[in-house]
mmCIF file of the N, C-alpha and C atoms, coordinates in Angstrom:
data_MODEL
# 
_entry.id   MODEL 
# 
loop_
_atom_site.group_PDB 
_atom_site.id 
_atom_site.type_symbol 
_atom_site.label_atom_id 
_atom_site.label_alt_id 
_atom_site.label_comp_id 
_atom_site.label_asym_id 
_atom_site.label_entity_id 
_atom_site.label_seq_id 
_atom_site.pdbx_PDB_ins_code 
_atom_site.Cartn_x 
_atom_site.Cartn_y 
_atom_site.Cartn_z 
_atom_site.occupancy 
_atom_site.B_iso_or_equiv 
_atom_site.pdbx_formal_charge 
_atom_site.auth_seq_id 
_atom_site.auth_comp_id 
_atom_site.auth_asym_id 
_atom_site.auth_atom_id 
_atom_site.pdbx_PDB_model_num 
ATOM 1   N N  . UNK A 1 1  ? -28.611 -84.648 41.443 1.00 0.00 ? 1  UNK A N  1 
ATOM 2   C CA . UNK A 1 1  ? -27.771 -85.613 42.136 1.00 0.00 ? 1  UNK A CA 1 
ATOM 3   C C  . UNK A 1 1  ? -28.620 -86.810 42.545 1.00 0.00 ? 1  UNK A C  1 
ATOM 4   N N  . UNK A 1 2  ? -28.026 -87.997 42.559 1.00 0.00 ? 2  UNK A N  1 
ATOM 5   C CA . UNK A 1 2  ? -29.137 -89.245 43.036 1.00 0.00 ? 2  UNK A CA 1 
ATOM 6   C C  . UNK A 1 2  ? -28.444 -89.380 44.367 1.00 0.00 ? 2  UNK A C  1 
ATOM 7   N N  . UNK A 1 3  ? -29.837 -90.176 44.982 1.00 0.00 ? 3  UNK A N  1 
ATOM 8   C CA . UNK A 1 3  ? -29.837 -90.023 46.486 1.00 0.00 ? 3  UNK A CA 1 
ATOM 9   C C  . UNK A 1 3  ? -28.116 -90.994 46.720 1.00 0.00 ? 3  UNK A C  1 
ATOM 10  N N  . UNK A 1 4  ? -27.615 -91.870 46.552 1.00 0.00 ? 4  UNK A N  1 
ATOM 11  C CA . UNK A 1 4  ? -26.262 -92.015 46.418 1.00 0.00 ? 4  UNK A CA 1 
ATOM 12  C C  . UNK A 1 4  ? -25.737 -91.017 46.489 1.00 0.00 ? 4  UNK A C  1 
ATOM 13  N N  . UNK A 1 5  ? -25.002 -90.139 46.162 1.00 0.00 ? 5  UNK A N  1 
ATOM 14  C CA . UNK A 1 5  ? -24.075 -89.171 45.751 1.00 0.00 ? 5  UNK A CA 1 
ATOM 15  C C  . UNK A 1 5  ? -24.868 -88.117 47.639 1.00 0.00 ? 5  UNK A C  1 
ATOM 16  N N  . UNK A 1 6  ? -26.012 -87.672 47.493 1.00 0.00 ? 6  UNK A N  1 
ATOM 17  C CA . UNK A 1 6  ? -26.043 -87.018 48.714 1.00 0.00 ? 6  UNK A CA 1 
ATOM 18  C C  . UNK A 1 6  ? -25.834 -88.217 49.735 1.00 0.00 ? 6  UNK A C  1 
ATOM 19  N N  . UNK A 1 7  ? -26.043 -89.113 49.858 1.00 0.00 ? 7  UNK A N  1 
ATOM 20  C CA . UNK A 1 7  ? -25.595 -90.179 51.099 1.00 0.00 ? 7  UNK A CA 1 
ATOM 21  C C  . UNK A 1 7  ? -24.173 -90.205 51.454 1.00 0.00 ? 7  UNK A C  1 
ATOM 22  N N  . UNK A 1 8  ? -23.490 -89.706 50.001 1.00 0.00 ? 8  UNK A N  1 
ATOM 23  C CA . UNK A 1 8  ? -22.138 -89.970 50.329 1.00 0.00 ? 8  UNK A CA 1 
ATOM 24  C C  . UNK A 1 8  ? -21.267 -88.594 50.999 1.00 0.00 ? 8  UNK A C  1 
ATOM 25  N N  . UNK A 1 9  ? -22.632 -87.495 50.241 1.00 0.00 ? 9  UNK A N  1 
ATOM 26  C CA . UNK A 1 9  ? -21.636 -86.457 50.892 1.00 0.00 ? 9  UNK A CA 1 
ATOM 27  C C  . UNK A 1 9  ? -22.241 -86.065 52.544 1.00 0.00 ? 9  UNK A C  1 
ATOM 28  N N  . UNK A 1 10 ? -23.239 -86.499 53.050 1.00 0.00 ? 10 UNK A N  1 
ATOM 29  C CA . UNK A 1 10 ? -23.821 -87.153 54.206 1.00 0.00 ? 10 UNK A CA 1 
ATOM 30  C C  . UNK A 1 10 ? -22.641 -87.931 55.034 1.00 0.00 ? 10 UNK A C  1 
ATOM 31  N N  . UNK A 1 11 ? -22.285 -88.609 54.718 1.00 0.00 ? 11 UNK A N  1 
ATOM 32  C CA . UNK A 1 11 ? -21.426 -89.401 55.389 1.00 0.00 ? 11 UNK A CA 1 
ATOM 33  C C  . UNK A 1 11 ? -19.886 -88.672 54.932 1.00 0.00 ? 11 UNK A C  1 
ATOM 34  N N  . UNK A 1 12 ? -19.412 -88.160 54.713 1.00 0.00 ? 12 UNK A N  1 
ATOM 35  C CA . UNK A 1 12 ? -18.539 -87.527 55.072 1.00 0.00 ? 12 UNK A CA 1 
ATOM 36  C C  . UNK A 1 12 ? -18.555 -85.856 55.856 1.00 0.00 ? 12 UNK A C  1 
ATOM 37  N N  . UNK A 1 13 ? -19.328 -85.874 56.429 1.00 0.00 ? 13 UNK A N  1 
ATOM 38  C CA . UNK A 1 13 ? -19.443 -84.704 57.714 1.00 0.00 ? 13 UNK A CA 1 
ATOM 39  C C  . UNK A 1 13 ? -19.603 -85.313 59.259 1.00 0.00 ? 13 UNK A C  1 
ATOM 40  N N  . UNK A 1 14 ? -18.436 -84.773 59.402 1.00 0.00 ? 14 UNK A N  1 
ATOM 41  C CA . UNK A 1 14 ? -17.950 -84.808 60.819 1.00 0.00 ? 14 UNK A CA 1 
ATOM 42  C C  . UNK A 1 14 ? -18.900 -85.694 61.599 1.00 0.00 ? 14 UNK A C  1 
ATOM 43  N N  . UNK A 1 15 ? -18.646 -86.832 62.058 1.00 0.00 ? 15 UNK A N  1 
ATOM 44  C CA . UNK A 1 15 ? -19.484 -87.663 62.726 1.00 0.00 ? 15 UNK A CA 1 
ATOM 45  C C  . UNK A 1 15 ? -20.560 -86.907 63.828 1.00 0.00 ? 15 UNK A C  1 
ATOM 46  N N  . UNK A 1 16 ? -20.402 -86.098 64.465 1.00 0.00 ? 16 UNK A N  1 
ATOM 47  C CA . UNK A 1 16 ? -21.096 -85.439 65.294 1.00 0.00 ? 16 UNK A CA 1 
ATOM 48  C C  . UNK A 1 16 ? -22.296 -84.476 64.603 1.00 0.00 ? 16 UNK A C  1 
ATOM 49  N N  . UNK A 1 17 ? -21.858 -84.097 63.707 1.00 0.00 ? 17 UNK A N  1 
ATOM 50  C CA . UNK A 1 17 ? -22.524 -83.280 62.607 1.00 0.00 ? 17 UNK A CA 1 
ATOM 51  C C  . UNK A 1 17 ? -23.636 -84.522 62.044 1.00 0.00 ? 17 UNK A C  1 
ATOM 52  N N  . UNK A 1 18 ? -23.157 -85.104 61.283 1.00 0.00 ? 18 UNK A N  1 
ATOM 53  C CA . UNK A 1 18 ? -23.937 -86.288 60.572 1.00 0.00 ? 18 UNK A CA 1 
ATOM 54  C C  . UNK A 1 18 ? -24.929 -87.167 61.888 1.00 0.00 ? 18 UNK A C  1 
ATOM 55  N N  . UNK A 1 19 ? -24.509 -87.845 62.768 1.00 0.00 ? 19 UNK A N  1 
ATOM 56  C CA . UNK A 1 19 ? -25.665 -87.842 63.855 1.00 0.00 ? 19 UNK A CA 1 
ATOM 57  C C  . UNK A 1 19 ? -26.561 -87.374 64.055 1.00 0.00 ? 19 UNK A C  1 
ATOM 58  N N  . UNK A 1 20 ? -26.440 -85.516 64.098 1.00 0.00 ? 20 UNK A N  1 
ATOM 59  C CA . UNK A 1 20 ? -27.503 -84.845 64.323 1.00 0.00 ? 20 UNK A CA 1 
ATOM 60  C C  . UNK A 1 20 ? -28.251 -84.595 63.353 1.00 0.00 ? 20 UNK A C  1 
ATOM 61  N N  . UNK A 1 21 ? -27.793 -84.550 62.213 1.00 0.00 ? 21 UNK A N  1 
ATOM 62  C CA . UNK A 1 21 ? -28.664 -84.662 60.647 1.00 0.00 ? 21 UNK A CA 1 
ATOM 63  C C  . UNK A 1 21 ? -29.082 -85.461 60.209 1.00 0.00 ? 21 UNK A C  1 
ATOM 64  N N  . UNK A 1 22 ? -27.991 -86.664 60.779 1.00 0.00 ? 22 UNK A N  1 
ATOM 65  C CA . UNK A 1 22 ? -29.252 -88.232 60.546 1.00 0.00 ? 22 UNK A CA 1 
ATOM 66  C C  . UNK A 1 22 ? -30.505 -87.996 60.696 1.00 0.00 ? 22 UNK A C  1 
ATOM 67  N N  . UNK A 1 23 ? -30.309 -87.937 62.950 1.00 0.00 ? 23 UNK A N  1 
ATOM 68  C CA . UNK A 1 23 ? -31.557 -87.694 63.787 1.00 0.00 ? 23 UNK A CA 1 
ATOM 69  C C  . UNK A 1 23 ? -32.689 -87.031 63.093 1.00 0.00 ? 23 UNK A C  1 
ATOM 70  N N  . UNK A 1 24 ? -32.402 -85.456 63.024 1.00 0.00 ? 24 UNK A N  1 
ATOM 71  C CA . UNK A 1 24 ? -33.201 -84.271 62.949 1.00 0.00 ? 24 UNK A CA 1 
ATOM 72  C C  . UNK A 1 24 ? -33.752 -84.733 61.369 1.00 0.00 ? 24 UNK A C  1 
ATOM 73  N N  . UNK A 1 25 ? -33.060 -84.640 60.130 1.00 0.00 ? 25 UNK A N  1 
ATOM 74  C CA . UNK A 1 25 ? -33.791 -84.522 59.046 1.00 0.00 ? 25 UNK A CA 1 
ATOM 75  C C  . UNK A 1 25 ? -33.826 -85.610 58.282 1.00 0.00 ? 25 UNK A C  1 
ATOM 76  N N  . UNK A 1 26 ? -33.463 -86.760 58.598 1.00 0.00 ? 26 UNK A N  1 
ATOM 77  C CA . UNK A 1 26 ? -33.918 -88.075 58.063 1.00 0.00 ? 26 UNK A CA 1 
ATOM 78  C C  . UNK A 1 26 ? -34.747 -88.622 58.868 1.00 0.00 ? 26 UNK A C  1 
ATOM 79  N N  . UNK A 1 27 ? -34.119 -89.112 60.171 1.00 0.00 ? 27 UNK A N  1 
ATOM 80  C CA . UNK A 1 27 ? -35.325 -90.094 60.851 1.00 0.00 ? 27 UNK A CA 1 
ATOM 81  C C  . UNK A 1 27 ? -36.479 -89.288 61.582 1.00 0.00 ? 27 UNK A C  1 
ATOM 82  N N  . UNK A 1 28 ? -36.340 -87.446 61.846 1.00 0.00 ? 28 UNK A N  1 
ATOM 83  C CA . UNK A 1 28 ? -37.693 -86.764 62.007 1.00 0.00 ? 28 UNK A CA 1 
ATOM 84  C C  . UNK A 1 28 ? -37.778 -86.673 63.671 1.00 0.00 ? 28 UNK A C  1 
ATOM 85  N N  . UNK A 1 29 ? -36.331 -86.581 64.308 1.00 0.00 ? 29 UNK A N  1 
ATOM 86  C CA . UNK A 1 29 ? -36.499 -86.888 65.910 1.00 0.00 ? 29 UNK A CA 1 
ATOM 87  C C  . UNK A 1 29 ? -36.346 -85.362 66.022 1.00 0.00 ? 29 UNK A C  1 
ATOM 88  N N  . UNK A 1 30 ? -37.034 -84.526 67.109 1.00 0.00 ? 30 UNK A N  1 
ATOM 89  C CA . UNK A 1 30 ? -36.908 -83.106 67.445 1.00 0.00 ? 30 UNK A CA 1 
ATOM 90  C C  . UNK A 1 30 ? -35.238 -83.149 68.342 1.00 0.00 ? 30 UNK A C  1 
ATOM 91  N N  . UNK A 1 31 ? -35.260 -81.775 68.024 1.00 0.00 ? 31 UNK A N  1 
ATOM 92  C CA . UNK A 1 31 ? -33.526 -81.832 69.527 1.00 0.00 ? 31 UNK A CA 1 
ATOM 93  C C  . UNK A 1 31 ? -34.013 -81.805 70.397 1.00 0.00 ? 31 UNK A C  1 
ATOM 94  N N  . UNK A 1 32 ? -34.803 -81.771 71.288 1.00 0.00 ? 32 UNK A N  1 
ATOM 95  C CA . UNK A 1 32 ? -34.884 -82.480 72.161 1.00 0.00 ? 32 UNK A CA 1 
ATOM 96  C C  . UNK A 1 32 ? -34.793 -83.766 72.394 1.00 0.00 ? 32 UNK A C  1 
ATOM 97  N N  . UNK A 1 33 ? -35.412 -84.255 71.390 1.00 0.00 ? 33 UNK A N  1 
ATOM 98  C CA . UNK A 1 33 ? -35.021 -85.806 72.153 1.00 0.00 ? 33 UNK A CA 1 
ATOM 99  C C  . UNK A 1 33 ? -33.303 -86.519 71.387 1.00 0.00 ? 33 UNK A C  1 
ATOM 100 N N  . UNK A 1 34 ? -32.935 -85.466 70.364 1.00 0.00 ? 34 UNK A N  1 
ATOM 101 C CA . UNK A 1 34 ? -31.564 -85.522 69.852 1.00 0.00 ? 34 UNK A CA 1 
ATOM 102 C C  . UNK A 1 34 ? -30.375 -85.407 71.073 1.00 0.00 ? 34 UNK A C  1 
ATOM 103 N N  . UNK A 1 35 ? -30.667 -84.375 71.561 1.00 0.00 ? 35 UNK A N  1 
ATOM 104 C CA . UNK A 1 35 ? -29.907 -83.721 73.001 1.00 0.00 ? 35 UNK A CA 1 
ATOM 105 C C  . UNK A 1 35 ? -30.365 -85.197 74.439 1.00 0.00 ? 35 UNK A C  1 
ATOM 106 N N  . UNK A 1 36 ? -31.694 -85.283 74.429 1.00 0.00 ? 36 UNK A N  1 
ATOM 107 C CA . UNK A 1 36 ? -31.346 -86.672 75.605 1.00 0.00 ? 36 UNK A CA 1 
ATOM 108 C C  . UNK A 1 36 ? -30.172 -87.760 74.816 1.00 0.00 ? 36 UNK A C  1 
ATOM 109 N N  . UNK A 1 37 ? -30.758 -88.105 73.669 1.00 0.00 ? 37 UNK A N  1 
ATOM 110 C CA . UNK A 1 37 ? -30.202 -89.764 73.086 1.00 0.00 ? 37 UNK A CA 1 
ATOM 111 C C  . UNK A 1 37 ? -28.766 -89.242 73.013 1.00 0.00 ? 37 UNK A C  1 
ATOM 112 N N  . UNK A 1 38 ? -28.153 -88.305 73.098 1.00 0.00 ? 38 UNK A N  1 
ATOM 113 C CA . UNK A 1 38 ? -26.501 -87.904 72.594 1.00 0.00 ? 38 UNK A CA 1 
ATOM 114 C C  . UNK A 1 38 ? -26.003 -87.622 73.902 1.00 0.00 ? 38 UNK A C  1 
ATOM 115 N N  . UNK A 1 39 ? -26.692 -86.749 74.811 1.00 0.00 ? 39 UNK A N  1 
ATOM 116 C CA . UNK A 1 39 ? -26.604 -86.664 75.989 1.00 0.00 ? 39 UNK A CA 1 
ATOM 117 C C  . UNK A 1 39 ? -25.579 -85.248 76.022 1.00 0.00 ? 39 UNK A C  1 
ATOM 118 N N  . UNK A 1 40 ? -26.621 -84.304 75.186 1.00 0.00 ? 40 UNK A N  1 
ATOM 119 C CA . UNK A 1 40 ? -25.655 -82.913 74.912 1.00 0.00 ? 40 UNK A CA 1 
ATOM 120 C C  . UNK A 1 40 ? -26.925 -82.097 74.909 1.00 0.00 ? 40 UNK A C  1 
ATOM 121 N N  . UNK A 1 41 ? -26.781 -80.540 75.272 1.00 0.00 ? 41 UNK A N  1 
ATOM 122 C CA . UNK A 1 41 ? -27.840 -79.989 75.650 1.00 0.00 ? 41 UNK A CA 1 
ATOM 123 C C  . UNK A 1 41 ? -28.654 -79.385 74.396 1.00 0.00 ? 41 UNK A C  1 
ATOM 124 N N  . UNK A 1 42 ? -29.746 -79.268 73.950 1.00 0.00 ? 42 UNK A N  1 
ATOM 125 C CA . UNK A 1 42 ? -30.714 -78.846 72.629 1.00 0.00 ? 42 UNK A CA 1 
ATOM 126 C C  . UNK A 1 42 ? -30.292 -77.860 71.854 1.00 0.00 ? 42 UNK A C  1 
ATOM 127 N N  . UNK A 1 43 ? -29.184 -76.964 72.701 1.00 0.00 ? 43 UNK A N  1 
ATOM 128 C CA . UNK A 1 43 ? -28.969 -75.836 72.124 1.00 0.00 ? 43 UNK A CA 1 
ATOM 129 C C  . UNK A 1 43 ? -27.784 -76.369 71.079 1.00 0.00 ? 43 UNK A C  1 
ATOM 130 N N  . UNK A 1 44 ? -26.953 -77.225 71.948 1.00 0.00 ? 44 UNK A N  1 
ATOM 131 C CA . UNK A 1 44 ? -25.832 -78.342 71.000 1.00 0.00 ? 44 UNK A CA 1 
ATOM 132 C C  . UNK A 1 44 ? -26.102 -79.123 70.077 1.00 0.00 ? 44 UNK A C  1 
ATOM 133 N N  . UNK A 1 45 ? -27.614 -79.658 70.283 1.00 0.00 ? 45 UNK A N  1 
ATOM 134 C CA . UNK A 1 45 ? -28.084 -80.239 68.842 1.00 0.00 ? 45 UNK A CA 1 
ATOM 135 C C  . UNK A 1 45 ? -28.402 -79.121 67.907 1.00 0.00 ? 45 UNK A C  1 
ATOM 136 N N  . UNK A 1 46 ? -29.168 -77.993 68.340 1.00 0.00 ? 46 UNK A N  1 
ATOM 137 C CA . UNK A 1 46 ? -29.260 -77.066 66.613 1.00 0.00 ? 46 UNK A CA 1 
ATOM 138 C C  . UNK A 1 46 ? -28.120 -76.661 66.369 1.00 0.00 ? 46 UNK A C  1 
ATOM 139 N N  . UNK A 1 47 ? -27.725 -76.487 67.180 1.00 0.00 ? 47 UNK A N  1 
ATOM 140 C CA . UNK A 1 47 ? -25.927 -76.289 66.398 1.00 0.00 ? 47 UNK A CA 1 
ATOM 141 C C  . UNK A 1 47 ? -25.205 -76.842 65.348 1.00 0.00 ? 47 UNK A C  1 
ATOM 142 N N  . UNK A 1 48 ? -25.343 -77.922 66.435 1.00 0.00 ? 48 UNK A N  1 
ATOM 143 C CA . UNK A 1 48 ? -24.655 -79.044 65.162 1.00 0.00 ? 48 UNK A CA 1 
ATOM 144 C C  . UNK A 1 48 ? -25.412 -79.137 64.162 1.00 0.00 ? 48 UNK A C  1 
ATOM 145 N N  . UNK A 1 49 ? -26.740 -79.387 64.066 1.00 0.00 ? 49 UNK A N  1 
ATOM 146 C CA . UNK A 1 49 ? -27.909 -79.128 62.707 1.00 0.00 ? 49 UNK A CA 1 
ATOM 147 C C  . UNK A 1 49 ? -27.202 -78.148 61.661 1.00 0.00 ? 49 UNK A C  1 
ATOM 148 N N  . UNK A 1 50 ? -27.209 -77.041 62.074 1.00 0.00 ? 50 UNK A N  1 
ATOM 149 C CA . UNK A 1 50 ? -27.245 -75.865 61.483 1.00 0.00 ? 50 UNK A CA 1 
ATOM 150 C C  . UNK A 1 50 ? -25.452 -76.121 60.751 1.00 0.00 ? 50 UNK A C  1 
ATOM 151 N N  . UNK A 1 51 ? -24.485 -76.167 61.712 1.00 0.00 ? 51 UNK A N  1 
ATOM 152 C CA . UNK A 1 51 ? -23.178 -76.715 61.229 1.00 0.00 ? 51 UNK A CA 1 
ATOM 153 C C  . UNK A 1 51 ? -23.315 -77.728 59.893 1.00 0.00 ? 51 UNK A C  1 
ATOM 154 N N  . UNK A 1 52 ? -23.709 -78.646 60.010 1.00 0.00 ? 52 UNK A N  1 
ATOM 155 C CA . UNK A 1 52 ? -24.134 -79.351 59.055 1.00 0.00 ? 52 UNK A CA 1 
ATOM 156 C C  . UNK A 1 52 ? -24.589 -79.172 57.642 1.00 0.00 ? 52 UNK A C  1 
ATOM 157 N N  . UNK A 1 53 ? -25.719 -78.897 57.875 1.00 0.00 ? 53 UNK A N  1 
ATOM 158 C CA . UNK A 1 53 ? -25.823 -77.889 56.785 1.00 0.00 ? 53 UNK A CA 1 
ATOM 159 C C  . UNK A 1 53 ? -25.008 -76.886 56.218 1.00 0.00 ? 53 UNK A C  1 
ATOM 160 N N  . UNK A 1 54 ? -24.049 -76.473 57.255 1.00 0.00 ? 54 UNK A N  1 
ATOM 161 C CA . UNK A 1 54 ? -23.309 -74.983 56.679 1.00 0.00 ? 54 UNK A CA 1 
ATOM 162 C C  . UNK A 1 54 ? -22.433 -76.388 55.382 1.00 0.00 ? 54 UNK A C  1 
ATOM 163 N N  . UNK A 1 55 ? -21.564 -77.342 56.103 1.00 0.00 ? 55 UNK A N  1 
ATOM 164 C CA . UNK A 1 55 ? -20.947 -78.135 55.298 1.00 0.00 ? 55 UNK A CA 1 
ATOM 165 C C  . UNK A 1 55 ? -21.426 -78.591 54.579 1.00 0.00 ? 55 UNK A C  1 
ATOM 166 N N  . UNK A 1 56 ? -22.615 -79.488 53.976 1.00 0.00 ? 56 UNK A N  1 
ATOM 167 C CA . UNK A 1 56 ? -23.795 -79.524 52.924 1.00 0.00 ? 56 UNK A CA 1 
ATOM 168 C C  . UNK A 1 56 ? -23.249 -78.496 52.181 1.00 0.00 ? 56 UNK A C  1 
ATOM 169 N N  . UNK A 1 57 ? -23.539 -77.507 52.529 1.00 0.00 ? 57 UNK A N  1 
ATOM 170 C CA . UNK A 1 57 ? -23.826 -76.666 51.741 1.00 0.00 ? 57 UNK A CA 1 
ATOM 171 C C  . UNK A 1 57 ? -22.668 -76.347 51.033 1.00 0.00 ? 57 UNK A C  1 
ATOM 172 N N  . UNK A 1 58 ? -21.167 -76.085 51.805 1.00 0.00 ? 58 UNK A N  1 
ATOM 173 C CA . UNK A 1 58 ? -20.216 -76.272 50.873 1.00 0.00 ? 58 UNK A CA 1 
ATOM 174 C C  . UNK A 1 58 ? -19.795 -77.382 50.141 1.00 0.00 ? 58 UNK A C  1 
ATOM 175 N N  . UNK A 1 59 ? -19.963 -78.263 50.655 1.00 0.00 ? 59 UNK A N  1 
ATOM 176 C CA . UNK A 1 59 ? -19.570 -79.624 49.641 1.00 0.00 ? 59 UNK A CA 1 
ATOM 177 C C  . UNK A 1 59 ? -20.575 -79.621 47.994 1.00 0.00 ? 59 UNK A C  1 
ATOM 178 N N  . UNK A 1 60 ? -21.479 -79.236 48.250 1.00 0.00 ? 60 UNK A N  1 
ATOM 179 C CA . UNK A 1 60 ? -22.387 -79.038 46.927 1.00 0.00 ? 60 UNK A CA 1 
ATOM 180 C C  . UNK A 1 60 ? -22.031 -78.206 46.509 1.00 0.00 ? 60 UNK A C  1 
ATOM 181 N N  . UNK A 1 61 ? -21.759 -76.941 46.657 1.00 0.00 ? 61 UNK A N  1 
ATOM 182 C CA . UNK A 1 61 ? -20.793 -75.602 45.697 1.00 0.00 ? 61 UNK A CA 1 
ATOM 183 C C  . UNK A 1 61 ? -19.886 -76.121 45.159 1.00 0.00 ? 61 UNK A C  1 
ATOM 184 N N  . UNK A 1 62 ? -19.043 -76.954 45.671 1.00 0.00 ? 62 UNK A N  1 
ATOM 185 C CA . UNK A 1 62 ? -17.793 -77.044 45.246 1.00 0.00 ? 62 UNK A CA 1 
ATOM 186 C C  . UNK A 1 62 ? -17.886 -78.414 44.294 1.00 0.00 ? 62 UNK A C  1 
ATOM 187 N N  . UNK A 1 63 ? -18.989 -79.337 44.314 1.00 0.00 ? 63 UNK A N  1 
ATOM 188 C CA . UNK A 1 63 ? -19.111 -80.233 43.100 1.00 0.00 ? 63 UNK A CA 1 
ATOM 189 C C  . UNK A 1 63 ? -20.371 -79.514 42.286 1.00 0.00 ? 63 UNK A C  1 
ATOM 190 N N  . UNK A 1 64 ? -21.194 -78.852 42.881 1.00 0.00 ? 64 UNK A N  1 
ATOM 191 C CA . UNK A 1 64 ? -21.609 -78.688 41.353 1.00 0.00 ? 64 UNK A CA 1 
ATOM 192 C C  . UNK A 1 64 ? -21.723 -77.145 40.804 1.00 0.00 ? 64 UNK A C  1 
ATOM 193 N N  . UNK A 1 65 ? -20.077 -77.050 41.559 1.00 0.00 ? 65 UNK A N  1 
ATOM 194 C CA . UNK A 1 65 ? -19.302 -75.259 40.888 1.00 0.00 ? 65 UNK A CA 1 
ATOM 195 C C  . UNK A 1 65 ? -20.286 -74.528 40.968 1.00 0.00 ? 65 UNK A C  1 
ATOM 196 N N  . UNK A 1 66 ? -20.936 -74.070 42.089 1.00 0.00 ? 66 UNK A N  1 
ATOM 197 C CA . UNK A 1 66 ? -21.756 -73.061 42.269 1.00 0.00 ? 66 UNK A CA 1 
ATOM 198 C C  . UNK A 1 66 ? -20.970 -72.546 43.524 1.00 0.00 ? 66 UNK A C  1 
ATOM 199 N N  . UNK A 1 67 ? -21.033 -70.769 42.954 1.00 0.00 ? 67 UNK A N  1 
ATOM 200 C CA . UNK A 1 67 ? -20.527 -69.820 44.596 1.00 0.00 ? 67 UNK A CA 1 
ATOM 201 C C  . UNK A 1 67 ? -21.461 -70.460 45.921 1.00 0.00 ? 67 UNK A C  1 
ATOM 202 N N  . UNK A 1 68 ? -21.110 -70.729 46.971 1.00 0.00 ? 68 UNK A N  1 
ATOM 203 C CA . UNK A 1 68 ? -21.339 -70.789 48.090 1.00 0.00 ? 68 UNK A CA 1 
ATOM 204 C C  . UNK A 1 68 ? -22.699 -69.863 48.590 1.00 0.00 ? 68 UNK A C  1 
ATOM 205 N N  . UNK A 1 69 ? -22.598 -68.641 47.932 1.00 0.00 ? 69 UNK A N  1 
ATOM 206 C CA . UNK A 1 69 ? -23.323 -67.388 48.084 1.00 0.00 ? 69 UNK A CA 1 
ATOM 207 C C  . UNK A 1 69 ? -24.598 -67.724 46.917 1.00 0.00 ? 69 UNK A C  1 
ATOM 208 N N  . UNK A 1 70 ? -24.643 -67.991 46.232 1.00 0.00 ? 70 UNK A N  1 
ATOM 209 C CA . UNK A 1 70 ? -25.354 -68.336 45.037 1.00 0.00 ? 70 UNK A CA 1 
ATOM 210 C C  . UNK A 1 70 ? -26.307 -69.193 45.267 1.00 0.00 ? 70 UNK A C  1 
ATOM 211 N N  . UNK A 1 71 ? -26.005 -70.274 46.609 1.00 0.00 ? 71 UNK A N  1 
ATOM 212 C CA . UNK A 1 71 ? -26.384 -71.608 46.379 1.00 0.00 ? 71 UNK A CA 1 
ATOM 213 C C  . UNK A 1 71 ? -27.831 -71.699 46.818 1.00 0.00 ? 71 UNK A C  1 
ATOM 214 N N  . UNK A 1 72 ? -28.249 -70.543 47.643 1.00 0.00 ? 72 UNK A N  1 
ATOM 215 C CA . UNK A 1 72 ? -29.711 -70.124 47.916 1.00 0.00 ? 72 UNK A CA 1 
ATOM 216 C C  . UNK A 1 72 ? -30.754 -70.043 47.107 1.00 0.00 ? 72 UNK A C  1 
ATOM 217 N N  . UNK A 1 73 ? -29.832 -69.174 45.972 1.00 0.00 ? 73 UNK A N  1 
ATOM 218 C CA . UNK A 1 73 ? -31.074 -68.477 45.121 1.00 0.00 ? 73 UNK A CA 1 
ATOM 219 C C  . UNK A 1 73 ? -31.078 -69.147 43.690 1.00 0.00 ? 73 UNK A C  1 
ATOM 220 N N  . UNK A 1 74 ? -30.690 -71.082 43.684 1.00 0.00 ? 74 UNK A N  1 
ATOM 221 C CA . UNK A 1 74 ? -30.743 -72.011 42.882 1.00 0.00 ? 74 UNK A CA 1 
ATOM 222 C C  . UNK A 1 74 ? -31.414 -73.215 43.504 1.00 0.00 ? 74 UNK A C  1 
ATOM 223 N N  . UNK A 1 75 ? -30.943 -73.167 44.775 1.00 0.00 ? 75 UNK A N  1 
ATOM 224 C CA . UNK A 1 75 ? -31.637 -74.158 45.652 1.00 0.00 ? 75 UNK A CA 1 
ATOM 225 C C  . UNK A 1 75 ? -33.056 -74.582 45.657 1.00 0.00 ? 75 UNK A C  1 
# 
């Protein structure tokens, strides 16, 4: 996939979701300082991290037709 195509499926997860995945795994900010700048507690930023990813992760199964379950052990 070119970085386009993941930007796009980036930006379609839940704004709250995408914030924290901006933060955490693009621009490299820890939850802690995710949880001050949002003003939600650290445990609410890995959450949402982890949420995020769960959706990542289905949006890529489902375009590039791989089981959900599968998508680990291709990844």
């Amino acid at each position: 996939m070119s970085a386009a195509e993941i930007t796009k499926l980036i930006n379609q997860l839940p704004e709250g979701y995408r914030m924290v995945f901006n933060l955490f795994a693009i621009e490299g900010y820890t939850h802690k300082d995710i949880a001050e700048l949002m003003g939600v507690s650290e445990g609410t930023s890995k959450s949402q991290f982890s949420r995020a990813k769960g959706h990542l992760v289905k949006m890529l199964s489902q375009q590039l037709g791989i089981k959900k379950e599968d998508f680990n052990a291709k990844a």
